[in-house]
N, C-alpha and C positions, 0 to 999 in steps of 0.2 A: 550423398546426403550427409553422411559421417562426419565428412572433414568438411562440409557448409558449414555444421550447426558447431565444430570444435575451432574453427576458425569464427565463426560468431561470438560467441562465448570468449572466447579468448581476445576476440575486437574490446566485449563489455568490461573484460576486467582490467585489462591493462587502460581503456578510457578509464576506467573508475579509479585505478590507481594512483595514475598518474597526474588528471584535469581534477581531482578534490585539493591535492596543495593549494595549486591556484585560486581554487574555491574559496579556501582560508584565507588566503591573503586579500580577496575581494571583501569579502565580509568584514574582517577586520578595518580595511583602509576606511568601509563605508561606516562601521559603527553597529554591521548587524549581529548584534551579540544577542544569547540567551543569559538574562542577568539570574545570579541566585534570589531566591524567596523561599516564605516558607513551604510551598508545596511543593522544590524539587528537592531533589538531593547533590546538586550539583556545588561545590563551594566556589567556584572563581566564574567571570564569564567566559561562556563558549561561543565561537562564529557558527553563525546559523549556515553554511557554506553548501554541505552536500547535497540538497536538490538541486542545484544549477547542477554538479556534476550529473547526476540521474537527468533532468530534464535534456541537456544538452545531446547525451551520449542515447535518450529515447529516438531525438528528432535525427540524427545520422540515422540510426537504423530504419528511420521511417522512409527517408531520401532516398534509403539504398532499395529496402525492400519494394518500394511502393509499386514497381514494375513488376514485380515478384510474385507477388501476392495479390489477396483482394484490397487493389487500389481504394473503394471507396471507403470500406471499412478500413485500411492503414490510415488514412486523411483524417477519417474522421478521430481515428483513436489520437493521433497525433493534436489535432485541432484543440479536443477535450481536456489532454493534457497538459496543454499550453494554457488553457482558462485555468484547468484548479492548479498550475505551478505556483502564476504570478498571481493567483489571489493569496496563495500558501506565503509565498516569500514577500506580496505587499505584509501580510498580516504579522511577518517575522521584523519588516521594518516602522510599523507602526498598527497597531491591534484594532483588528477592523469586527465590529459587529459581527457577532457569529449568524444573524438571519441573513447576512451580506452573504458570507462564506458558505450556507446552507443553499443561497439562492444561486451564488456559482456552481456549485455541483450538482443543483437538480437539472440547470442548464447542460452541464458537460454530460452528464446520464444521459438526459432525453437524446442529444447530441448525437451518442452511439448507440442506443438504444432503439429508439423507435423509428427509426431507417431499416433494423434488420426485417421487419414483415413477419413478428412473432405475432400469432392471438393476442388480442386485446389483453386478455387477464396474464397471460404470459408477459405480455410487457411490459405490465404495469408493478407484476412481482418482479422482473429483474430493473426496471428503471428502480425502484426503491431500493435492492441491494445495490446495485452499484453506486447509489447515490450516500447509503449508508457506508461502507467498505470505505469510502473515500475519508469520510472522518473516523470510523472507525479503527484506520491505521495509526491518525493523528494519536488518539486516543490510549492506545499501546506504547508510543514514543517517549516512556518515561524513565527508561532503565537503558544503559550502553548497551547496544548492539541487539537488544529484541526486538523493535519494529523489523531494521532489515533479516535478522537470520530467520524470522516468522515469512515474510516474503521470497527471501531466499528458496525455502522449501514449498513456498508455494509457487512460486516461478516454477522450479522444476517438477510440482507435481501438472502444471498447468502444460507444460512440454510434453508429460507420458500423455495425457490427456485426448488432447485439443490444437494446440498451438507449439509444436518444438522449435521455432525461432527466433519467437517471443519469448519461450522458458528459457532457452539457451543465452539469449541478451541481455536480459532482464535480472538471470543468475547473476552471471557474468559482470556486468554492473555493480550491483549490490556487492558482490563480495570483494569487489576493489574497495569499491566506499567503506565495506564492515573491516577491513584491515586499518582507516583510521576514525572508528568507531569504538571498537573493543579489542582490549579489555580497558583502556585507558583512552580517552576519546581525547581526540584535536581538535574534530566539531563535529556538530549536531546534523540530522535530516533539518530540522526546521518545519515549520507547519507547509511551507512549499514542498520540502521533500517527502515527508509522509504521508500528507495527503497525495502526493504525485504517486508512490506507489501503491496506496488501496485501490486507484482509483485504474491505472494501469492493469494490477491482475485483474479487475472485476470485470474490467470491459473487452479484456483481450477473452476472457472467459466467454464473454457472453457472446463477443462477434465470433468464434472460432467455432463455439458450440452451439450457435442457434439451430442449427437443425436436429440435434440432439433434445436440446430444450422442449420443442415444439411440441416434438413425441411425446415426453413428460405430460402425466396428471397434474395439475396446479397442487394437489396438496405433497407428494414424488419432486416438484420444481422447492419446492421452499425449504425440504428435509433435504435436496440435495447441495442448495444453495447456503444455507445452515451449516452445513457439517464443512464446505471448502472457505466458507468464511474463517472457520477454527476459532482461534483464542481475541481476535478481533471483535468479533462480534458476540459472542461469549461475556469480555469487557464490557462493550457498549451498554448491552441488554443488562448487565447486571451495575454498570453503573448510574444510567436511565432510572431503572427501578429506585436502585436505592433513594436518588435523589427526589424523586417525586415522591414516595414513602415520606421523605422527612421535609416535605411541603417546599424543596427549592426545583429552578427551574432545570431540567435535564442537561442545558446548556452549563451549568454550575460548573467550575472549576472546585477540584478538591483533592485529597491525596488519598483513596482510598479503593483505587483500582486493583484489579488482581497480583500486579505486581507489586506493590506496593506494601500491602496485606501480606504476601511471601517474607518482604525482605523484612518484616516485622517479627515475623514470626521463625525466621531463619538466621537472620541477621548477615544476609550475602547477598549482592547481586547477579554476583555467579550462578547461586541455585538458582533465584528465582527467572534468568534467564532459559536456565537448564529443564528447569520443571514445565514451564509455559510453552516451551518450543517440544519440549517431549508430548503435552498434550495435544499441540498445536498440530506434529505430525500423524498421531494415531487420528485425529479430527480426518486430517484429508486421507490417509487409510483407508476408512470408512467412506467416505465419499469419493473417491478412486473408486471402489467398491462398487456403487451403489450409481455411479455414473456407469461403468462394464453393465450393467444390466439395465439400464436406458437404450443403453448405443444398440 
């Protein structure tokens, strides 16, 4: 089982290292660039390019494993991820209404969701996480290399977990792609690529551990779904809030999410990579934690 899951992992990295050039050069030829404005911090355009690499390198391991594993649940995770890619990478080549892109992902959630035979209220609290999760990564994509090293370490707490060949792929992947991400980026996830991977752990979470889940008290399901969400949802909720406080719609684009706020106050993206992903690990600590006493 060792050398499955180190020869899986090392399938995703070397996929991610290798098929993201390509990715660049697709992007570019097609014109899918992220342009500067005032809400990034980016000065030139970036090819929106690494969700194809992550998408791509999802659906082999679904091909391979699908025999492997629970076939209906790989299908379906696979299925889910293929709806919120190309909504992700349409909206990278032309900006599609966010209730569009809201209404794809409650789609891919039900999708993997309400097939597994959780309690009604059980399913209706994780089809909403995972449905949130999936923008909620988007929503962190604002700094080199923190959506994926947030992922990165949730992949692998998602492996001690629940799922070790999903954590091990999933790793693996990412950290091909985070080598041309950070510290100096060649391209972007794109709203394809980070929303592919919110949406990826939340539902490899929920199909691996639903019998876990089940066990759970509803108010035990959303402390523990809470604390494995980490600095994603953290963001979301405190960017939501704000915006509705100052009477705009939660969907509001702005610049004043947690990282943001850091590198203001820091004046690095270093730290504020550094700081976010350190709370982001003590977050799944705790829910590690807190799932060992479910199981």
């Amino acid at each position: 089982m060792n050398v499955a899951l180190t020869l899986t992992g090392l399938f995703g990295f070397f996929w991610g290292g290798f098929v993201t050039p390509l990715s660049i050069r697709l992007a570019e030829a097609f014109g899918i660039l992220d342009l500067p404005d005032r809400r990034k911090i980016h000065a030139r355009p970036m090819p929106r390019g690494a969700g194809l690499t992550l998408w791509s390198g999802c659906l082999l391991w679904s091909l391979y494993f699908v025999s492997h594993l629970n076939a209906a649940s790989v299908r379906l995770c696979a299925t889910g991820a293929t709806l919120v890619f190309f909504c992700g990478y349409m909206d990278d080549i032309k900006s599609l209404s966010p209730f569009v892109r809201l209404a794809v992902h409650m789609a891919a959630a039900a999708l993997m969701v309400f097939p597994l035979g959780l309690p009604p209220i059980h399913a209706a609290i994780c089809f909403v996480w995972v449905t949130g999760m999936t923008s909620a990564y988007n929503l962190i994509d604002g700094v080199n290399g923190l959506c994926i090293s947030v992922f990165i370490s949730s992949a692998l707490a998602l492996g001690l977990l629940s799922d070790p060949y999903f954590g091990a792929v999933g790793a693996g992947l990412a950290l091909g792609v985070f080598c041309w991400n950070f510290p100096r980026a060649s391209t972007f996830l794109g709203d394809g690529g980070s929303t592919l991977l919110g949406f990826l752990f939340a539902s490899r979470f929920v199909a691996s551990a639903s019998g876990v889940l089940t066990r759970a008290r509803p108010h035990e399901l959303i402390f523990l779904l809470f604390l494995l969400g980490g600095v994603p949802v953290l963001d979301t909720l405190f960017a939501f809030s704000r915006r509705v406080a100052r009477g705009k719609s939660p969907f509001y684009p702005d610049k004043g999410h947690l990282h943001h706020i850091i590198m203001e106050r820091i004046g690095s993206s270093f730290a504020a990579v550094a700081c976010l992903l350190t709370l982001h690990v003590a977050l799944l600590v705790c829910g590690c934690a807190v799932y060992a006493r479910l199981k």
